[in-house]
GULO-141336 format. One line per field, with one value per residue: x, y, z of N, C-alpha, C, O in turn. Coordinates in steps of 0.001 Angstrom, whole numbers. Layout:
<sites>
neast	c(X, ...)
nnorth	c(Y, ...)
nup	c(Z, ...)
caeast	c(X, ...)
canorth	c(Y, ...)
caup	c(Z, ...)
ceast	c(X, ...)
cnorth	c(Y, ...)
cup	c(Z, ...)
oeast	c(X, ...)
onorth	c(Y, ...)
oup	c(Z, ...)
</sites>
This chain:
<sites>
neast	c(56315, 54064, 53524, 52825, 50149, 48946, 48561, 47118, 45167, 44179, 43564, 41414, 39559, 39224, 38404, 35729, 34377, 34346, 32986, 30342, 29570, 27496, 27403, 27089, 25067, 26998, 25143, 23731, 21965, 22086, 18829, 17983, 20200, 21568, 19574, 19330, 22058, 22550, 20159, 22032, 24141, 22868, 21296, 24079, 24768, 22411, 22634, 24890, 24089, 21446, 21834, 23435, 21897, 19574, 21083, 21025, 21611, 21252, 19252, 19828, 20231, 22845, 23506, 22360, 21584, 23394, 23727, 20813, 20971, 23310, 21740, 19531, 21116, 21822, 19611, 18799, 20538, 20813, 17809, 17835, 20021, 18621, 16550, 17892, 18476, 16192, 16199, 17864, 17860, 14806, 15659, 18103, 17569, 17881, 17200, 15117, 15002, 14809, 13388, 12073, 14284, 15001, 12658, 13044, 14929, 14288, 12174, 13454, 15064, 13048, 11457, 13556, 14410, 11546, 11222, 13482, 13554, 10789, 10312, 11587, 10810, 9102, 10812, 12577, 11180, 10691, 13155, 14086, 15722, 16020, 13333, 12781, 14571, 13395, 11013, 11843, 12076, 9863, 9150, 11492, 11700, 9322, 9917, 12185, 10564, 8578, 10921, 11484, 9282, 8826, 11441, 11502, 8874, 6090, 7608, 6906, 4322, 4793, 6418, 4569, 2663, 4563, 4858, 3120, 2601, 4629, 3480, 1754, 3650, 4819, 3178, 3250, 5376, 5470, 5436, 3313, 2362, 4078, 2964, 401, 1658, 2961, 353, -481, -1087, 789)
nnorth	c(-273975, -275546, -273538, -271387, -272218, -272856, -270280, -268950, -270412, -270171, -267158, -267065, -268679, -266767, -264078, -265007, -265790, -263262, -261885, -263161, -262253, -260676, -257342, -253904, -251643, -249154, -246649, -246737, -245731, -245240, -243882, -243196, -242233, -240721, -238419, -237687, -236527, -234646, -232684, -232567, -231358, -228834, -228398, -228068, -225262, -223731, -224196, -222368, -219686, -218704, -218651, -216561, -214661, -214419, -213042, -210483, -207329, -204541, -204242, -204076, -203959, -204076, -205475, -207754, -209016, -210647, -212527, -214019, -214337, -216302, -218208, -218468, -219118, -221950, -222954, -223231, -224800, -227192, -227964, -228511, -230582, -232525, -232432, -233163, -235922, -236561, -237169, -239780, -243007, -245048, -247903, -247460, -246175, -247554, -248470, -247380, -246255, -245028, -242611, -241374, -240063, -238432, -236894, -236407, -234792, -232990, -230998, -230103, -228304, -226313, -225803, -224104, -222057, -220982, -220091, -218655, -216304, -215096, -213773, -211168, -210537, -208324, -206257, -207290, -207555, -204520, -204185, -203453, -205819, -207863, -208528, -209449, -211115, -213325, -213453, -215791, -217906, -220112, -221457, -222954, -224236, -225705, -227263, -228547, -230092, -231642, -233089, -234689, -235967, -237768, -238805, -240389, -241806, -240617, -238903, -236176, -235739, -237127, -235180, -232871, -233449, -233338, -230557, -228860, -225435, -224037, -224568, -221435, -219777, -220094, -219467, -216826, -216155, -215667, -218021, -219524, -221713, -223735, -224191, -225218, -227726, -228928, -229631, -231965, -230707, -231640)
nup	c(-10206, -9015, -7146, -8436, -9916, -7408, -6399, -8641, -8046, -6036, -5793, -7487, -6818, -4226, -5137, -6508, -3858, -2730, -4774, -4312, -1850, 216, 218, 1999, 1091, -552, -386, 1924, 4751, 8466, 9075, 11727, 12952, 11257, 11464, 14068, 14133, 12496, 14079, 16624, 15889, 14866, 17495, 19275, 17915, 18776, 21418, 21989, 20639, 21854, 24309, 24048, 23243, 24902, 26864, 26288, 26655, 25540, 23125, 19818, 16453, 15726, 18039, 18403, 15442, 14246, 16063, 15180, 12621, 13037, 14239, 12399, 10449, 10800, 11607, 8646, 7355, 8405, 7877, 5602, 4956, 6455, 4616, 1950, 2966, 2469, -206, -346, -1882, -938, -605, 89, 3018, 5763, 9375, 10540, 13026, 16289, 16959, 19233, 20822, 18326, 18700, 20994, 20953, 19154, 20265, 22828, 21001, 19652, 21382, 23451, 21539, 21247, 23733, 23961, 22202, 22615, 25051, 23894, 21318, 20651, 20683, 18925, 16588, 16134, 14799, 11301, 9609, 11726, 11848, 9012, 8665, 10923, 9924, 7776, 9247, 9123, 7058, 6842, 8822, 8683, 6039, 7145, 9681, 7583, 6362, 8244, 9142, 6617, 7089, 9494, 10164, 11968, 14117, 14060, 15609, 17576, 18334, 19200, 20629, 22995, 23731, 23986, 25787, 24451, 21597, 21398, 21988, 19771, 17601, 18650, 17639, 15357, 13714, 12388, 10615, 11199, 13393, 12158, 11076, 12767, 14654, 12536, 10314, 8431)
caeast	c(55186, 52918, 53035, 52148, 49240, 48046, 48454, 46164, 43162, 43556, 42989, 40320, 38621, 39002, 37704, 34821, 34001, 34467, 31936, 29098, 29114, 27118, 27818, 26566, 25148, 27810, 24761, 23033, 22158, 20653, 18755, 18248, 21815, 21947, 18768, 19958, 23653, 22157, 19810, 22809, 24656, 21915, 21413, 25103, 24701, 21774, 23235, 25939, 23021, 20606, 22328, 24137, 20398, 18916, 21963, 21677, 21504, 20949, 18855, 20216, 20663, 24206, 23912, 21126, 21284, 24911, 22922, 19777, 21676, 23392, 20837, 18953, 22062, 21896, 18257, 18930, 21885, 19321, 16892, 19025, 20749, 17675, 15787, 18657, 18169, 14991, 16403, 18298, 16421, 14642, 16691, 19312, 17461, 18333, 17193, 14197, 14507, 15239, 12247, 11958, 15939, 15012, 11621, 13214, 16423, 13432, 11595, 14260, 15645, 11676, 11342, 14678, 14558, 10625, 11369, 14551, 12614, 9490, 10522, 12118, 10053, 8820, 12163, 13040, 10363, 11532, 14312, 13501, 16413, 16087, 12143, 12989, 14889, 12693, 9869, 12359, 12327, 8773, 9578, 12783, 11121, 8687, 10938, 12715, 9529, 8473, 11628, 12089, 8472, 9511, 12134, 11181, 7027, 5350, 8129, 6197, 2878, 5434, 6952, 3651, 2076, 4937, 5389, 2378, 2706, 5384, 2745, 1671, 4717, 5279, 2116, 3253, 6596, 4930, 5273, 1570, 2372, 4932, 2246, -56, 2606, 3232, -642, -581, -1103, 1860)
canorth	c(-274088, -275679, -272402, -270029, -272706, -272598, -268733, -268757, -270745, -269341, -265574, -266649, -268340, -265434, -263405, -265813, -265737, -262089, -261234, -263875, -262037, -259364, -256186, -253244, -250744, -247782, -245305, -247386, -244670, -245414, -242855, -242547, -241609, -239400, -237281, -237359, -235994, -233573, -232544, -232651, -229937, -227584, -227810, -227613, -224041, -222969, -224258, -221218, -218869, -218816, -218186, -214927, -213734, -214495, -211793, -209228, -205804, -203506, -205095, -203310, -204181, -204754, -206801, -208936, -209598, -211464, -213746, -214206, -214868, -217403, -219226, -218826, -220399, -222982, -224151, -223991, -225891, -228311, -228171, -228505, -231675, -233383, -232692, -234053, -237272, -238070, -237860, -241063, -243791, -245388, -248880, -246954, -246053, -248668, -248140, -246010, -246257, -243440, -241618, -241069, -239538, -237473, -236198, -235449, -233283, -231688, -230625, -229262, -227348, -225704, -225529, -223404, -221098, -220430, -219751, -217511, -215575, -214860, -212289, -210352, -210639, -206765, -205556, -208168, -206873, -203503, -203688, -203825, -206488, -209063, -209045, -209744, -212598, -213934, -214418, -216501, -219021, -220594, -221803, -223349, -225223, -226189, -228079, -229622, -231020, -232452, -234273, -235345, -236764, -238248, -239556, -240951, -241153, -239912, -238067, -234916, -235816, -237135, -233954, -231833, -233913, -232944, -229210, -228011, -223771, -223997, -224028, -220407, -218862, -220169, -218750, -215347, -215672, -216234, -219317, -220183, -222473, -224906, -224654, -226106, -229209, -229523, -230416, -232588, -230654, -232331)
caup	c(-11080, -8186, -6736, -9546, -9733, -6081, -6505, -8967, -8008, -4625, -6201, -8225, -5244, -3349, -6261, -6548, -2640, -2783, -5361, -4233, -564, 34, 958, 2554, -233, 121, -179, 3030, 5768, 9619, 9266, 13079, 13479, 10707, 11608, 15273, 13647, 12027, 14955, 17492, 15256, 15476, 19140, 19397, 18025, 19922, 22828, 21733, 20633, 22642, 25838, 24012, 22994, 26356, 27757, 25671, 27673, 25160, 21901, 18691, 15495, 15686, 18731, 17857, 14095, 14244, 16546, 14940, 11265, 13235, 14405, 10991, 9363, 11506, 10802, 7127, 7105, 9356, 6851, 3578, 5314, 6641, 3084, 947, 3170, 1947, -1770, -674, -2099, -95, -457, 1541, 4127, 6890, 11219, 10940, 14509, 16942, 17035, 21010, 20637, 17458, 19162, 22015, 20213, 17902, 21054, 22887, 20181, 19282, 22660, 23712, 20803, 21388, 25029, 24400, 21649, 23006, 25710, 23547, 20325, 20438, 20604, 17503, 15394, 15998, 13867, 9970, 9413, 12365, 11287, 7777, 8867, 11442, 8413, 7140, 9711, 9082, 5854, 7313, 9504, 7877, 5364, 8145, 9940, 6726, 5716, 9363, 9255, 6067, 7313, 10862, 10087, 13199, 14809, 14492, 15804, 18811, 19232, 18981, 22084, 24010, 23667, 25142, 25948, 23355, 20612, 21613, 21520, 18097, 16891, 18695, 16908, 13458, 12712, 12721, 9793, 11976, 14628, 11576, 10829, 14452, 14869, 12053, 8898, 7102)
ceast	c(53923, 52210, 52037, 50754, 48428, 47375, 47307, 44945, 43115, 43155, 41597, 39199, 38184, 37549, 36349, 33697, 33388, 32864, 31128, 28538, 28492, 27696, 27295, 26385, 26211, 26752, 23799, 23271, 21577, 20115, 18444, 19053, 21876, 21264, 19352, 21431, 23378, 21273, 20972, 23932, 23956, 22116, 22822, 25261, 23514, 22038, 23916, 25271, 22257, 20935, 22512, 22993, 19892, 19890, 22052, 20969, 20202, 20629, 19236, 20466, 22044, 24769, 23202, 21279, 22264, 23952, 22245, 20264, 22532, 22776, 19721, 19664, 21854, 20545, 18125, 20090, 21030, 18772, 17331, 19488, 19852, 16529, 16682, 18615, 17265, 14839, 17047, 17220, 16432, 15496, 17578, 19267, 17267, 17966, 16443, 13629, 14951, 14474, 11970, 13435, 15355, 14123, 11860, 14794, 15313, 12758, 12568, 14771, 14363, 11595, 12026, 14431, 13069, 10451, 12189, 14054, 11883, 9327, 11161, 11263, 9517, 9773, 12693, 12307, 10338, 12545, 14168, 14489, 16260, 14331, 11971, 13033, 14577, 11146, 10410, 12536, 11406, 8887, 10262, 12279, 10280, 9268, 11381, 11568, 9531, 9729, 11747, 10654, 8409, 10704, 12202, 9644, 6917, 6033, 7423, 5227, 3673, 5811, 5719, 2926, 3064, 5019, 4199, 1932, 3645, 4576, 2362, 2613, 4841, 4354, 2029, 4185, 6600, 4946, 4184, 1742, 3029, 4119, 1162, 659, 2478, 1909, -855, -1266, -268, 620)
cnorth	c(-274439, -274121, -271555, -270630, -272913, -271015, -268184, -269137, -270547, -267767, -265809, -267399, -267703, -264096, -263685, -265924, -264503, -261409, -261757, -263200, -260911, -258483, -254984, -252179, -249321, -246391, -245303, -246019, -245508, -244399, -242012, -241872, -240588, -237853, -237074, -236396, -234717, -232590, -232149, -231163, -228851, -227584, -227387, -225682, -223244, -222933, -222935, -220031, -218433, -218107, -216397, -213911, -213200, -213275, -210885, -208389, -204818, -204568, -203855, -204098, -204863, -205511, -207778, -209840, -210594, -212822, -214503, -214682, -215998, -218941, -219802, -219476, -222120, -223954, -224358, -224952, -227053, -228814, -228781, -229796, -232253, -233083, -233450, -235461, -237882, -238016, -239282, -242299, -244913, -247343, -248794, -246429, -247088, -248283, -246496, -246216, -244678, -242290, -241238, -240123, -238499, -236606, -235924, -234024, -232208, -230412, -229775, -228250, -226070, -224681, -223945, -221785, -220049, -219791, -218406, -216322, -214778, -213615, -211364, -209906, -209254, -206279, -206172, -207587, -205420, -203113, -204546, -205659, -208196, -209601, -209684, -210918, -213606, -214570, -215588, -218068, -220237, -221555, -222925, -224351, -225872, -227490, -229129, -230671, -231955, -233194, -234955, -236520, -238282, -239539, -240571, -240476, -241227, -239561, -236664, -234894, -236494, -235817, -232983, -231836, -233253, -231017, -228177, -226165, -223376, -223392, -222289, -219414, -219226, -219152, -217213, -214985, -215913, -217324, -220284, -221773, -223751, -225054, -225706, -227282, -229361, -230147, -230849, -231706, -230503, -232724)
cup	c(-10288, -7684, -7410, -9961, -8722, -6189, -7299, -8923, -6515, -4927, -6821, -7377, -4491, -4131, -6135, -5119, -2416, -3357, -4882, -2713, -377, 919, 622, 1272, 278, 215, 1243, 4135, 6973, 9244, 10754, 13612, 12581, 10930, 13326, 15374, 13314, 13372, 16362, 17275, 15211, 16604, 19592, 18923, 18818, 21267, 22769, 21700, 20982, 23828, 25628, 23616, 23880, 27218, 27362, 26611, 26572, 23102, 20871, 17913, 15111, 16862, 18398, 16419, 14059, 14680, 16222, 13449, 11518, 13305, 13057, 9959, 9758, 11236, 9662, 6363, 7631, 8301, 5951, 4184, 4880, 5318, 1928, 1910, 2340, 730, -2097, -812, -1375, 228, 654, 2595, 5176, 8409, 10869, 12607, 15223, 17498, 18436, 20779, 19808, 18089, 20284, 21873, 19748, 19307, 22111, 22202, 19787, 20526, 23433, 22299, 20838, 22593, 25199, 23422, 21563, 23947, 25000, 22030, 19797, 20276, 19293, 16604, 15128, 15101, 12894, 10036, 10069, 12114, 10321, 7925, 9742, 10566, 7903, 7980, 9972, 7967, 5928, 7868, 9319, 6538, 6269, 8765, 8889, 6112, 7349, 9398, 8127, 6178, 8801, 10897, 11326, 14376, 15351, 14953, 17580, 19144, 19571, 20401, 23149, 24405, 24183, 24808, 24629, 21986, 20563, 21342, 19990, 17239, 17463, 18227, 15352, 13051, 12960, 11688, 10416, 12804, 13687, 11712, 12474, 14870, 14028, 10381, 7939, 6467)
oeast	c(52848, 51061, 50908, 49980, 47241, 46201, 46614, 43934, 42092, 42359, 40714, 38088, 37060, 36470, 35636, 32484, 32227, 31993, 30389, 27396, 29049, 28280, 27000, 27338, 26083, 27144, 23236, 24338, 20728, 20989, 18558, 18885, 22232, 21752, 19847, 21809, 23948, 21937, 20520, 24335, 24507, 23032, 22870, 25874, 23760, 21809, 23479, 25600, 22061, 20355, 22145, 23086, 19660, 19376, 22953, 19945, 19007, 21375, 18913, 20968, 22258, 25882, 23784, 21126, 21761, 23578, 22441, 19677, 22705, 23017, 19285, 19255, 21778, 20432, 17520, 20299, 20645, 19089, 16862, 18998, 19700, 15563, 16174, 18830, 17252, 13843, 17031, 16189, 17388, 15760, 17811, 20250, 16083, 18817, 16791, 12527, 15288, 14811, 11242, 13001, 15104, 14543, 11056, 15268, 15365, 12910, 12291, 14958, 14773, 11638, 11360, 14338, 13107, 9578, 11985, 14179, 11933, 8528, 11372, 11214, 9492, 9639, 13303, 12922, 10002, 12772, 14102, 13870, 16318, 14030, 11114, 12186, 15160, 10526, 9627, 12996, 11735, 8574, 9904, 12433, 10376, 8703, 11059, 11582, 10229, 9427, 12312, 10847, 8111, 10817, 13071, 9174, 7708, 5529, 7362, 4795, 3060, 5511, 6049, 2646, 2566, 5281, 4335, 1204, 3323, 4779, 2757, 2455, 4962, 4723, 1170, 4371, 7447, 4447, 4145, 1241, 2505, 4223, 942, 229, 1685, 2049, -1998, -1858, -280, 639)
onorth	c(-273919, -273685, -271170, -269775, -273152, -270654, -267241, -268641, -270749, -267243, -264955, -266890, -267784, -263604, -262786, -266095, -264406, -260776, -260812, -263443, -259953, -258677, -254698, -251892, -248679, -245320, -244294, -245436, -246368, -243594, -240807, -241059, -239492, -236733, -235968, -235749, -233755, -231592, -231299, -230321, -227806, -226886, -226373, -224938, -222199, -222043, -222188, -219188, -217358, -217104, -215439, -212684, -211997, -212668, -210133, -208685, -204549, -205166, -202710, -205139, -205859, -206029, -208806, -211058, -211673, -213767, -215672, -215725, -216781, -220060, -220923, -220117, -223128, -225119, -225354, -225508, -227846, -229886, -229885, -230519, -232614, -233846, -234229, -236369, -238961, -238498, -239896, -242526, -245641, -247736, -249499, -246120, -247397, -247452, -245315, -246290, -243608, -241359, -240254, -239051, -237482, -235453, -235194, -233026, -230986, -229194, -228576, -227203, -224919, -223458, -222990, -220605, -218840, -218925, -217467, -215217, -213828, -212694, -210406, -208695, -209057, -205504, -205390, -207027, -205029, -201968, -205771, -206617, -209267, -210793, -210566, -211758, -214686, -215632, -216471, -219094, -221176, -222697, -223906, -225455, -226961, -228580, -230316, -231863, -232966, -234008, -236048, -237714, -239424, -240644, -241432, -239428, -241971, -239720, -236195, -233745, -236282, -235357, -232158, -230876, -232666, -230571, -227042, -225743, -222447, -222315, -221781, -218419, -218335, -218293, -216422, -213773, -216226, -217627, -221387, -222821, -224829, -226169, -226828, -228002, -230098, -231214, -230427, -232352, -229742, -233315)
oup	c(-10588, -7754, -7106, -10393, -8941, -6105, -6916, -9421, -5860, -4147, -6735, -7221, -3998, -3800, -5692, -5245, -2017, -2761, -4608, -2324, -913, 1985, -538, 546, 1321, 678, 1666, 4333, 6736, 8919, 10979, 14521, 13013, 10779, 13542, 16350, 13828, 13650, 17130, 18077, 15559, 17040, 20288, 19688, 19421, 22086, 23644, 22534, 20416, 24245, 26308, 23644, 24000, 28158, 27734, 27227, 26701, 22326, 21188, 18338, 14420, 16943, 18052, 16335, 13744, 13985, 16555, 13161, 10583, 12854, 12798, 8991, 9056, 10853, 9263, 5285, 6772, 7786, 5675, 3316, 3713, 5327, 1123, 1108, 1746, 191, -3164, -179, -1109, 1365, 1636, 3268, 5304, 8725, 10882, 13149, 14717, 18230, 18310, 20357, 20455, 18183, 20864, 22415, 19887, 19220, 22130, 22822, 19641, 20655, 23835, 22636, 20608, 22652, 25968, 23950, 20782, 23783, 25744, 21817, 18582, 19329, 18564, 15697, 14010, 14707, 12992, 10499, 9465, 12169, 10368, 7622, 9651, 10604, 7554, 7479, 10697, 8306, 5274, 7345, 9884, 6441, 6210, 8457, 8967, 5239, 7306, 9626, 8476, 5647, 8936, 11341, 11908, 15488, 16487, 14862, 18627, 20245, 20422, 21119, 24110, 25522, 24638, 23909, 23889, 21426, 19513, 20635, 19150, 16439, 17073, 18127, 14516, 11968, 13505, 12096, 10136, 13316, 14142, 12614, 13060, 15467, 13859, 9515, 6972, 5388)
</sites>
């Protein structure tokens, strides 16, 4: 009978302890780590992409587009991530740190794709299809900037300083509009 009486005002102690302690909201993000996560998975496919662009021999349609629909999945999966972040409210955003790390993934990744691009860009616009879907990647990015700025304020006004020649190519690969955001007209 002692027992079944310890038993119980040790559970409801526990109980009692339990509830009064706080704990971590389950929708709590860093968001340094998550935009870096997200960021890390892209470059992980351009790392893949990029290279097989940069080798192509013979640019066609059916070597190119595979590629180029890759890499366009890849920044809207990007996008679409890092924009449903900044529906978490802001409560749960936790370690808006990172910003040197994120602005140097963003910049690499801009960087690399405006570089591997750019020599080939006449031959890309050549074919109805991979043009189509090179319009489509302004937009894309565009989104992304703005939730990344969003979500780590003055990431993009970091990455913009660094990128230099970069800008140019962007604005010879259409995306005059990311070259806007990139000099600050978020």
């Amino acid at each position: 009978m002692f027992f079944t009486r310890f038993a119980a005002a040790f559970t409801l102690g526990s109980a009692v302890f339990a509830a009064g302690s706080p704990s971590p909201s389950p929708r709590a993000l860093d968001v340094g780590s998550e935009v870096a996560n997200i960021l890390e998975g892209l470059h992980n496919v351009t790392d893949t992409v990029l290279p097989a662009i940069a080798a192509l021999v013979d640019i066609t349609e059916a070597t190119v587009f595979p590629l180029i629909q890759d890499l366009a999945d890849a920044l809207t999966t990007a996008s679409d991530d890092l924009d449903n972040l900044t529906s978490t409210p802001t409560e749960g955003l936790v370690g808006r740190d990172g910003k040197e790390e994120v602005a140097q993934l963003l910049n690499i990744i801009i960087s690399d794709v405006a570089n591997t691009l750019n020599p080939i860009l006449g031959d890309l616009q050549q074919i109805p299809a991979v043009s189509e879907l090179l319009t489509t990647l302004g937009p894309v990015l565009n989104t992304a900037l703005k939730a990344l700025d969003f979500l780590i304020p003055g990431v993009v006004a970091l990455v913009s300083g660094t990128l230099g020649p970069v800008l140019d190519i962007l604005k010879n690969l259409g995306l005059g509009d990311v070259l806007g955001n990139l000099l600050g007209g978020l």
